[in-house]
BAMITOR-516727 format. One record per residue (C-alpha): x, y, z. Coordinates in steps of 0.1 Angstrom, whole numbers, plus 2048, in hexadecimal, padded with zeros to 3 digits. Example, Ala and Ser with C-alpha at 12.3 -4.5 7.8 and 13.67 -1.06 7.14 Angstrom:
87B7D384E8897F5847
//
This chain:
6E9CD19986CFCED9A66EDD019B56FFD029926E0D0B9826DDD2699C6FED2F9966F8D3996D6D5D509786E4D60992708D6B9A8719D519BF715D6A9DD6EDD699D76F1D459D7701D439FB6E8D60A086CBD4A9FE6D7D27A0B6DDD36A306C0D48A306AFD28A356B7D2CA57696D47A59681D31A48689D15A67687D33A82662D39A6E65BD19A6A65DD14A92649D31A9B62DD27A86629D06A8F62FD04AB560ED17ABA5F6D04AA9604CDFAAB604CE1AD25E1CEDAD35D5CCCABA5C4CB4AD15DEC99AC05FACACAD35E9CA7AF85DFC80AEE600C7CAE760CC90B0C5EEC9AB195DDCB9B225F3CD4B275EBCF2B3E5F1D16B37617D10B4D621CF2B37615D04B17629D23B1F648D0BB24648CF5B06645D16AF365CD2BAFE67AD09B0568AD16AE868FD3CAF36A9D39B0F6C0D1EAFB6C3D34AE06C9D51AF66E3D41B036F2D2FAE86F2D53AD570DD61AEC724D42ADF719D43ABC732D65AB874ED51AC274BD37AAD742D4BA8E764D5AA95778D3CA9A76AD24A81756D3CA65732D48A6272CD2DA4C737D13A64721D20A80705D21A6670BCFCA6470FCF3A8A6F2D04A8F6D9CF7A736E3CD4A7D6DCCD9AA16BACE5A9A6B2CC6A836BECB2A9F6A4CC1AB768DCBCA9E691C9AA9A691C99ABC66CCAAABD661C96AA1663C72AB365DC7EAD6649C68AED64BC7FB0B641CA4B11666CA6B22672C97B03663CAFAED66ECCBB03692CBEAFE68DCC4ADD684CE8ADA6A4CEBAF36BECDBAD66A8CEFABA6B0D0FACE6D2D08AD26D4D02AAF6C4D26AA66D5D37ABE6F2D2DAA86EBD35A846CBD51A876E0D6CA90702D60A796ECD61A586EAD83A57708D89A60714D72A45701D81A2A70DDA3A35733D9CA3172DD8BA10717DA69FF721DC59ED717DE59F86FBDE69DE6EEDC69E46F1DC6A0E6CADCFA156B7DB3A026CFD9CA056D6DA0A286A9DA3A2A6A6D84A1D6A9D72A4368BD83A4C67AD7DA2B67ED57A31671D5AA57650D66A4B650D4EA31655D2EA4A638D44A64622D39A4762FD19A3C62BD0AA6060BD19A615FDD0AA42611CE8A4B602CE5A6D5E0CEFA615E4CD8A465F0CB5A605D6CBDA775BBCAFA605D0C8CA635B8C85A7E5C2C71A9D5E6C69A97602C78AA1611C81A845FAC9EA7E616CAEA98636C98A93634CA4A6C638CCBA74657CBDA89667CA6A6D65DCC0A55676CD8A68692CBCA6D694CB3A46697CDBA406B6CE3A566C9CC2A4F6C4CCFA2C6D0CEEA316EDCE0A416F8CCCA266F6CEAA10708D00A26725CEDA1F728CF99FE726D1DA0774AD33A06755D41A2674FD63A2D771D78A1C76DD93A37774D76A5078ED66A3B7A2D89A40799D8DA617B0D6BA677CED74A507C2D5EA307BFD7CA137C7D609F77A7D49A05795D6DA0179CD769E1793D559D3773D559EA76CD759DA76ED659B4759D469BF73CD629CE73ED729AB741D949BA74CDA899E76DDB899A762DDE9A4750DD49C376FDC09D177CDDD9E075EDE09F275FDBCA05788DBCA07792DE2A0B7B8DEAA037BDDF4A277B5DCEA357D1DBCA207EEDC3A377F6DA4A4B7D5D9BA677E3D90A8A7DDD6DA927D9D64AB37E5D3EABD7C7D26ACC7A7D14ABF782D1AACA78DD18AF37A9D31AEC790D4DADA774D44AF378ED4EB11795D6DAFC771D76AEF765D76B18787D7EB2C78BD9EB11760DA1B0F768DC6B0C775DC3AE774BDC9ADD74CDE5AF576BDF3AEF768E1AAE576CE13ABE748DFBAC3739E00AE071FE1AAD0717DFEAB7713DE7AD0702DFAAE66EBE00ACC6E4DDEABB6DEDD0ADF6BFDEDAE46B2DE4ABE6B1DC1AC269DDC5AE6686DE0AD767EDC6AB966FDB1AD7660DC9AF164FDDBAD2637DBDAD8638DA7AB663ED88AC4625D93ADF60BD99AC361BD76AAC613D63ACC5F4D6EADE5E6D7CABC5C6D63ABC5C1D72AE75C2D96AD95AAD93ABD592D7CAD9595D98AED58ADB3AD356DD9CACB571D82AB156AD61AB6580D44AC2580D34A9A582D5BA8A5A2D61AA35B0D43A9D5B3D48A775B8D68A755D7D67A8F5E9D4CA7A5DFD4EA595D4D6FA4E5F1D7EA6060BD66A54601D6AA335FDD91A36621D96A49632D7AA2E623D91A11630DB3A1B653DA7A21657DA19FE657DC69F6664DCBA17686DB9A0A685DC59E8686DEF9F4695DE8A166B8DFCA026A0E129F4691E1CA186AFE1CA2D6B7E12A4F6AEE32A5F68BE3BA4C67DE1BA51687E1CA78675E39A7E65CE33A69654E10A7A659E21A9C640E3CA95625E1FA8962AE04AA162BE1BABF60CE2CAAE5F9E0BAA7602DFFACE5F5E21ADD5D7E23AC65CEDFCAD45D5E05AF95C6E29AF65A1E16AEA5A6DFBB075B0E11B2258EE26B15579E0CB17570E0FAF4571DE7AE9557DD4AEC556DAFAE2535DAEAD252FDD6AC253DDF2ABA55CDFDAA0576DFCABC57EDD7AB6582DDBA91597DF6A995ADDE1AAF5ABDC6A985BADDAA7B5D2DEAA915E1DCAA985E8DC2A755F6DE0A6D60DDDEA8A61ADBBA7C617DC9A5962FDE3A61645DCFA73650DBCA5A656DD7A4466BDEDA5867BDE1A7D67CDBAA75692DBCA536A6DE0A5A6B4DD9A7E6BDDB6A7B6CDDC6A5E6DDDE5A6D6E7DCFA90700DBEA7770ADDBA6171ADF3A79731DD9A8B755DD4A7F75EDB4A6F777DB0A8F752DADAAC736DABA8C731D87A99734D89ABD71EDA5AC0706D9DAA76FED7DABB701D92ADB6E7DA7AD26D0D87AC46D4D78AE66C8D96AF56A8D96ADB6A2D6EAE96A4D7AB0C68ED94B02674D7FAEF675D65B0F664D88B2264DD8FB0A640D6AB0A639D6BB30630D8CB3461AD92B195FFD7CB2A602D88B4F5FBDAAB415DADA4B2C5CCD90B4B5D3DB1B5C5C8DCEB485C2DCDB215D0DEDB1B5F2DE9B30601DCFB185FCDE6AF6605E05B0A628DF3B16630DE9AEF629E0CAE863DE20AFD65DE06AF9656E0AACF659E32AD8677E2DAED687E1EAD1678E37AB968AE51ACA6ABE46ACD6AEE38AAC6AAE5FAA26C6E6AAB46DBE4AAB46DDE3EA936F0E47A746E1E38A536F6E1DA436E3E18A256FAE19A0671EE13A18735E00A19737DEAA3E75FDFAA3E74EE1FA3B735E18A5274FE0BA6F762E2CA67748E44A6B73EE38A8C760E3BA95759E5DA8F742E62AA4724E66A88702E65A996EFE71A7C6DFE90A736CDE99A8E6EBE9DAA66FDEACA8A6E8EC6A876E7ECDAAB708ECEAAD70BEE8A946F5EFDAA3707EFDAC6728F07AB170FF23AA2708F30AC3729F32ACE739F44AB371BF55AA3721F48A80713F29A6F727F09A6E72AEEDA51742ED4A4B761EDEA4775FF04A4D775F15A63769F2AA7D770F40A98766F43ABB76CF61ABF781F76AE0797F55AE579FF55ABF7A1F31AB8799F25A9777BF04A95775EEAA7E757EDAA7B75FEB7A6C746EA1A57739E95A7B732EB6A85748EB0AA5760ED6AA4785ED5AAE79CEF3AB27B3EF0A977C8F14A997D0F28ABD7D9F4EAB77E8F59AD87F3F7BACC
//
């Protein structure tokens, strides 16, 4: 009854888009709760107390599994649908759950956030790429946002919940609730993810154009955006290839190469580096030791403590409502080097005062400074690196390896959140200032090859996109430096599409849209 109501107020494809990005809100809901309902003293009655080696390994149980169940994910996206995944996946992570919920060991529990990873490794990385191959062109950024909107939104949910159970006193429940919380979310998604259409790009993709078109009507795209999501050029006759899941998982990793083939390799190459640099820029550094940093910059144990999950949960879930809105508005390129300039700023800044000795935990401006400087850095975060690349990762691969590699590149950002967890520790006990200055120079890294690396995609079509990296587009800036080698060699100024000559050899150049130059004409009179 809701989703028929839903259906009058707004498009079928907005519909869909908001149903599977549930999946967020259960990634959120995770990361705010694990944190503070294995700190309650209810959590170590039930297993006892747990030292820093334990704590570190209930936490970060879930990383590897969904690491590794990311690689996978592609492959089944592409053999059963996005929305199919979406369901394995929700359903595996209520299972772990539920597993959680009514643990009575520690190894139990562990067990648990093994399943739930499993499950997210499944579905995280497929919602996006869902909601990308559903959306029109106009519609792609806050749609596609919308994952990350709801992550932030379940940081703050299991917050509040946690916060909330812990004044349950002595029982057990005061953590088991969090858990069962989580379970009765993703078996509900499930269930409503079987209402939601396959994806029409994959429908072509297998040879079922009919299926498409009517998908198409049931999304309520309208008639002038169909050409967008089903371009003339894709209704010739797909090739099937024979075989069920084991048949494409034998193909997908004897014939690996496919997502690093010529035609994708630079987008692969690419989404693999973004999804790494979304980690080692040192958010889930700050997410997770947030309450050590602000001890260590001289607030109190109760003042950290709130600050690190409330304020900032609250703060990061506010700003990404704008954030999603104006993502379109922004584009992928501005808000990457905009975000790279202030996080690598806000890191430097931080290490620049430690490494000064300049904090000190009971005087001084230094620790407001780092204090701030920590919020901006999450602020910022979530308007610019959090929503654009998980965006962008998805955009620029064709429908053909959008799956695969979108999930290759997720597992990637597990592994590289798994680093972060254990490193980010090691390094505070051995210099302050080492951890921040780490964060910064990776966020700088990434600053500087998102400036010569990456085309914006904001306003195109995914078919357009796919082409122009075929084309070698790298965006302006080595356009423009490739013009101005042509310049150099034959003395005049080159645009696209003007013909020029370089001189004693007499052969005519063009300089195409890409700005790459090809000799067109040889006089050899």
């Amino acid at each position: 009854m809701l989703l028929s109501r839903l259906h009058f107020k707004m498009p079928a494809y907005y519909v869909a888009s908001i149903i599977v990005s549930i999946g967020g809100l259960l990634f959120g809901l995770d990361t705010g709760t694990i944190g503070p309902i294995t700190s309650m003293s209810t959590f170590s009655r039930s297993f006892g107390s747990l030292s820093p080696t334990k704590h570190g390994a209930v936490v970060s149980a879930i990383l590897i599994p969904a690491a590794t169940s990311s690689l996978f994910a592609g492959n089944i996206a592409d053999s059963y649908g996005r929305s199919t995944t979406i369901i394995i996946g929700s359903a595996v992570f209520g299972l772990g759950a539920t597993l959680e919920c009514a643990a009575p060991k520690l190894a139990v529990f562990i067990l648990g956030r093994v399943i739930k990873g499993l499950g997210e490794g499944l579905f995280l990385a497929t919602v996006t790429t869902y909601i990308c191959e559903i959306s029109p062109t106009r519609r792609r950024g806050p749609l596609a946002s919308l994952a990350q909107f709801t992550v932030t939104v379940g940081v703050a949910m299991g917050y509040f919940i946690s916060y909330g159970t812990s004044r349950l006193g002595s029982t057990s429940l005061s953590w088991r609730l969090p858990c069962a919380w989580q379970a009765l979310v993703a078996f509900c998604m499930a269930v409503a993810c079987l209402k939601v259409p396959p994806s029409p790009r994959w429908l072509i993709s297998k040879g079922r154009h009919t299926e498409a078109q009517e998908t198409l009507t049931k999304l309520g795209i309208a008639s002038s955006e169909v050409e967008e999501l089903i371009p003339q050029s894709t209704t010739e006759e797909a090739v099937i290839l024979p075989g069920g899941f084991v048949a494409n998982a034998k193909r997908q990793f004897s014939g690996f190469a496919a997502i690093f083939s010529k035609d994708t390799r630079k987008q692969t190459a690419l989404s693999i580096f973004m999804m790494i640099m979304m980690q080692f820029c040192g958010i889930d550094g700050v997410l997770y030791y947030a309450p050590t940093l602000f001890q260590k910059a001289g607030l109190a144990s109760e003042q950290a403590s709130f600050l690190a999950s409330g304020v900032s949960a609250l703060a990061m879930f506010g700003i990404s409502i704008p954030a999603s809105i104006f993502c379109d508005h922004w584009g992928r390129r501005a808000s990457a080097v905009t975000g790279g300039i202030i996080l690598s700023t806000c890191m430097l800044l931080i290490g620049s005062l430690y490494a000064a000795n300049a904090v000190h935990a009971h005087s001084g401006a230094a620790r407001w400074v780092v204090i701030v400087t920590i919020y901006v850095f999450a602020i910022s975060f979530c308007m610019t690196w959090a929503i654009g690349f998980r965006i962008y990762t998805n955009e620029i691969q064709p429908t053909a390896t959008r799956a695969s590699a979108a999930n290759l590149a997720n597992s990637f950002n597990w592994l590289a959140n798994f680093i972060i967890a254990f490193t980010t520790p090691i390094l505070l006990s051995k210099s302050s200032s080492a951890v921040y200055f780490f964060f910064g120079c990776c966020s700088l890294l990434c600053l500087a090859v998102c400036l010569v690396a990456m085309p914006e995609t904001k306003g195109k079509s995914l078919e357009t996109i796919e082409q122009s990296f075929k084309q070698h587009s790298s965006g302006w800036s080595l356009s423009r430096l490739r013009r101005r080698r042509l310049a150099q060699v034959v003395g005049v100024r080159a645009e696209p599409g003007q013909m020029v000559a370089t001189g004693s050899e007499d052969v005519e150049l063009e300089c195409t849209s890409s700005s790459s130059v090809r000799p067109m004409v040889l006089h050899t009179g």
